[in-house]
N, C-alpha and C positions, 0 to 999 in steps of 0.2 A: 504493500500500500504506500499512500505518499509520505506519510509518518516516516518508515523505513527508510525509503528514500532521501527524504529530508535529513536524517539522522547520520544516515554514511553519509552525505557530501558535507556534511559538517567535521567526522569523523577525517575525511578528506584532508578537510584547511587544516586540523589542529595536526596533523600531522607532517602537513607542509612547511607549517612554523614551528616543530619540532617540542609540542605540547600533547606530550604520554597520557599525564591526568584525563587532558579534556578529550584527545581521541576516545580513551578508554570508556568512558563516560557516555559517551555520542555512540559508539557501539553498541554499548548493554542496552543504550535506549533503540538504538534497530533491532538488537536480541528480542524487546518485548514488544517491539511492534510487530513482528515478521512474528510470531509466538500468536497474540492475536486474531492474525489473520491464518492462523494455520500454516504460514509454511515452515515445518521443523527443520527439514533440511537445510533453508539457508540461514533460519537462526540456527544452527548447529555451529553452520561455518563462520557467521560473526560474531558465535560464543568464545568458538578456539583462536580466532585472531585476537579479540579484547584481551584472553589468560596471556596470549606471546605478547600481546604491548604491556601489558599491566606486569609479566615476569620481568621483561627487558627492563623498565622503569624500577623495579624494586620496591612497588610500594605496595605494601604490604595489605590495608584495608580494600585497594583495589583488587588484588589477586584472588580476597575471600570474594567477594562480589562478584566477578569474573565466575571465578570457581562453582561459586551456589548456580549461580547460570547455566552453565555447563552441565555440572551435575543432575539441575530438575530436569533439563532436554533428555538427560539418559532418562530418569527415575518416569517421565511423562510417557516414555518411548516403552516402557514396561524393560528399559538393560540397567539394575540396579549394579553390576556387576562393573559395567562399564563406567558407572559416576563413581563407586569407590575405587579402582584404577587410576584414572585421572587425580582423585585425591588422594590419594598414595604417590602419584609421581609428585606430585605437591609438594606432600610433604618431604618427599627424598629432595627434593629441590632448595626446601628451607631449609632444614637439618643440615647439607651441604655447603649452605650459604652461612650458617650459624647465625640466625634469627628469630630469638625465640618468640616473639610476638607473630612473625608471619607466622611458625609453627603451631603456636594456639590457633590460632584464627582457620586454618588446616584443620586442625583436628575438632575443634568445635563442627563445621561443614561437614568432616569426616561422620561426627556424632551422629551430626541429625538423618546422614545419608543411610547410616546405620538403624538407627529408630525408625523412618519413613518405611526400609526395606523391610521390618520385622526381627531386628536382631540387637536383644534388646544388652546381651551379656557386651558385644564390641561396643555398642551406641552407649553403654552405661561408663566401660573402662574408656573410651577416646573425651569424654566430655569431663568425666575425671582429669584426665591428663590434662587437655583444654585446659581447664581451671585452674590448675597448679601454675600452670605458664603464666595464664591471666595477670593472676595473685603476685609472681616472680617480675613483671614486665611492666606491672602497675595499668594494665589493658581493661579498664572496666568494664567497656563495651562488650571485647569478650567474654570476661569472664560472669558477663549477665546474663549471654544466650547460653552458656557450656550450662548455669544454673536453670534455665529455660529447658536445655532437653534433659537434665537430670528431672527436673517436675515430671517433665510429659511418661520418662520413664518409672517414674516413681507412681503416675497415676495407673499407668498400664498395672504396675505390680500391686494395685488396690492399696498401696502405703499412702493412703491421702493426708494424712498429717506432715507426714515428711515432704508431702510436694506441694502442697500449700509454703511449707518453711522456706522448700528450694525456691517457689516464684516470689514469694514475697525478699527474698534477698536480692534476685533478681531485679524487684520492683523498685528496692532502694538504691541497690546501682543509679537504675537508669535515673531515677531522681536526680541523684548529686550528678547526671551530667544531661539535665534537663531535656532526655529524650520522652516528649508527650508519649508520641503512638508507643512506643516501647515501654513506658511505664504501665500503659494499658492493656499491652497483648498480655504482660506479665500478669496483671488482676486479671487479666481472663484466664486463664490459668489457673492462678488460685479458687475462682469465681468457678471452676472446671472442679478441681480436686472437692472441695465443696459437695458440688452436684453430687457428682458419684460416690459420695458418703454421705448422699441423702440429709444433709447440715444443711438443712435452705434456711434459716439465718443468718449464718454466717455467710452464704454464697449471699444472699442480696445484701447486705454489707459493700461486698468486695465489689458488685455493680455498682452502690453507689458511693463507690468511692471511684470509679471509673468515669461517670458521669459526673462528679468531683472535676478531676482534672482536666475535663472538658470545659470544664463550662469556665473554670481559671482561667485558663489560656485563651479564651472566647471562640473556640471549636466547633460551631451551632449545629451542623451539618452532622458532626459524628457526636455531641451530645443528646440532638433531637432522636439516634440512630441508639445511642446507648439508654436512652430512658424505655425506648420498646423494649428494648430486653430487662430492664428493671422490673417493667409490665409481666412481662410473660412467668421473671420468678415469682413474684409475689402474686399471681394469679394458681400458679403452682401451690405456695409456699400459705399465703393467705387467704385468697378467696378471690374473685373476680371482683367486687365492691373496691376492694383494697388495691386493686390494679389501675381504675378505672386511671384516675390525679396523673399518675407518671404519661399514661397512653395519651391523655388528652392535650399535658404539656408538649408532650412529644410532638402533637399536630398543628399546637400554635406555634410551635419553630418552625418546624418544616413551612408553614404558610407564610411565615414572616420570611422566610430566606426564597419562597415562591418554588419550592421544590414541588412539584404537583406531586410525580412520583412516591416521594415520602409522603407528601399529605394522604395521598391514597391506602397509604399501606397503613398509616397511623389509623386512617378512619376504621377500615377495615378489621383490626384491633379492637377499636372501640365497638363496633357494632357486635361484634362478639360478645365480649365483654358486658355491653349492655342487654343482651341476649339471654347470655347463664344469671344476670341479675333479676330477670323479669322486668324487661322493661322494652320490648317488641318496639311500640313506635318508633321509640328516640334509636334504637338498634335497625330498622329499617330505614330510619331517614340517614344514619351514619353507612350505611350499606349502598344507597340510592347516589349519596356526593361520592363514597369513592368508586364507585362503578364508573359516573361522568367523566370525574377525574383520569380515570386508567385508561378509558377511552381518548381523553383530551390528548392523552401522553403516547398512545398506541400498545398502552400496555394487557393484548391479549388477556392474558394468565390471571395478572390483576382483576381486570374486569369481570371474567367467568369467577372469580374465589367469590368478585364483592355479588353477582348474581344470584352464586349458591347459597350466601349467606342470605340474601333477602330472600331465595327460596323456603329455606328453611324455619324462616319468622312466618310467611304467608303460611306454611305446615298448620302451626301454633295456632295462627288466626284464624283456622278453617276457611283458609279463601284458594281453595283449592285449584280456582282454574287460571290464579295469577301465579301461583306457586309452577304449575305445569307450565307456563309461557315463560317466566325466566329461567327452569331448570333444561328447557329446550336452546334458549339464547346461551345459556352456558356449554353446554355439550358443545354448542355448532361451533362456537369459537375454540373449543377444546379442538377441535375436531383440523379445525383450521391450521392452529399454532402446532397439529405434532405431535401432543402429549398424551401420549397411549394411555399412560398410569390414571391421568388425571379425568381423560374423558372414559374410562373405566368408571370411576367413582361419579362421573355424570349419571352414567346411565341408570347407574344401583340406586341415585338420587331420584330419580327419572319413574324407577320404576317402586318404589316407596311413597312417591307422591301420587302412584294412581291404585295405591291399594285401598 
């Protein structure tokens, strides 16, 4: 696509004025354009040129970056084998150079490629390793993600106490070097370890303490996006009444920022929501704006979900033959966009409203 395009002949200049960083950079970004539109092959081969500029340069942060590139093309490609090879010549590459921060940063990569493939005994000792280097090299950065797939392996192993510890150390890393999104992938994580030990107090804590650091840094966009999910635990955790506040704020961002998309999705939420409360009107008319909405936007899927939920109110109401006329608009668009699974679930809806 043009994206790509644009990206090498940028890649081009910085290389004509003899600027490693910025080629390197202008690469990864045609890696994820060409990634995008599906062609793996030739992100394959602007993955392996950025690891040779970014090795030739020596810079270290670039190489991980480079590297993870690389590595997801195999791990996307179903050749897990093939991404820890490349990260093994890596690493034999920094070891030989006697670098121990590019070596963490290697074996961190190493970790996760190990964890992603299913192999939890190497992905646990390389993030280890990872981390000791970190610690040695004063690398916080690294030694926040080596702490990142120690959690993730720690939840695999049902030790959710201990990977709660590992992301929340993670979390204070990335604090003290004021990385946002990484502070918050880290509470999602913790906010994960949580879940899966059935703790949903403590998990919607860790959401909003997520939605905390959003709303600090003035992030609308991904706080209006983290209050859904504050929604969805405490709709889990306490009850749909108790969910309602967060899902509804959630809608007044999205609208202030003119996201129709999120407004939609926020409605759609609420209409539920006001649904399991007993309260059909106000949950059909929030079903009715984001069906507009998702249509405004072209969003298929959207608009069949917001459908079947005013389907499913008309059920309630006994208005049985307005219920069969949006559960039909839903299928057809189902039908339209692809979605096997979901016009499946059309039809069972379909055929439930005429028994």
């Amino acid at each position: 696509g043009d994206a790509a395009e644009f990206a090498l002949k940028s890649a081009k200049l910085y290389k004509q004025i003899g600027d490693a960083p910025g080629q390197v950079n202008a690469l990864q970004t045609a890696v994820s354009a060409l990634l995008a539109s599906r062609e793996s092959e030739a992100a394959f081969r602007v993955a392996k040129e950025a690891l040779e500029v970014a090795r030739s340069d020596g810079n270290a942060n670039l190489i991980g970056t480079s590297l993870e590139l690389l590595a997801n093309i195999h791990l996307q490609n179903e050749m897990p084998k093939k991404a820890l090879q490349v990260a093994q010549e890596e690493l034999e590459h920094a070891q030989e150079a006697g670098d121990a921060k590019r070596q963490a940063i290697v074996l961190q990569k190493m970790a996760s490629v190990h964890v992603a493939n299913n192999q939890p005994k190497e992905g646990i000792r390389r993030a280890e390793e990872a981390l000791e280097l970190a610690k040695s090299t004063k690398d916080k950065k690294v030694e926040a993600a080596a702490c990142s797939v120690i959690a993730i392996h720690l939840i695999n192993q049902k030790k959710f106490d201990d990977a709660a510890a590992a992301a929340r150390q993670a979390e204070a890393l990335l604090r003290e070097l004021g990385d946002v999104v990484g502070r918050v992938q880290a509470l999602q994580l913790v906010t994960s370890a949580y879940c899966e030990n059935n703790d949903h107090a403590n998990a919607i804590k860790a959401s909003w303490e997520q939605h905390a650091v959003y709303k600090e840094v003035g992030y609308k966009d991904l706080e209006a996006s983290t209050l859904l999910g504050v929604a969805d635990f405490l709709n889990m955790a306490k009850g749909a009444r108790e969910a309602l506040k967060p899902a509804q704020d959630s809608k007044v961002l999205f609208q202030q920022l003119g996201d129709k998309e999120g407004e939609a999705g926020a409605l759609l939420t609420i209409a539920n929501l006001q649904l399991a409360v007993q309260l059909p009107t106000d949950g059909l008319k929030s079903a009715k704006e984001s069906e507009l909405l998702s249509r405004s936007v072209g969003d298929v899927v959207g608009q069949a979900s917001a459908l079947q939920t005013a389907c499913t109110i008309y059920v309630m109401q006994q208005r049985h033959s307005e219920a069969v006329r949006v559960a039909n608009e839903a299928r057809d668009l189902l039908q339209k966009a692809g979605d096997r699974k979901a016009e499946a679930a059309a039809w069972q809806a379909i055929a439930q409203v005429h028994l």
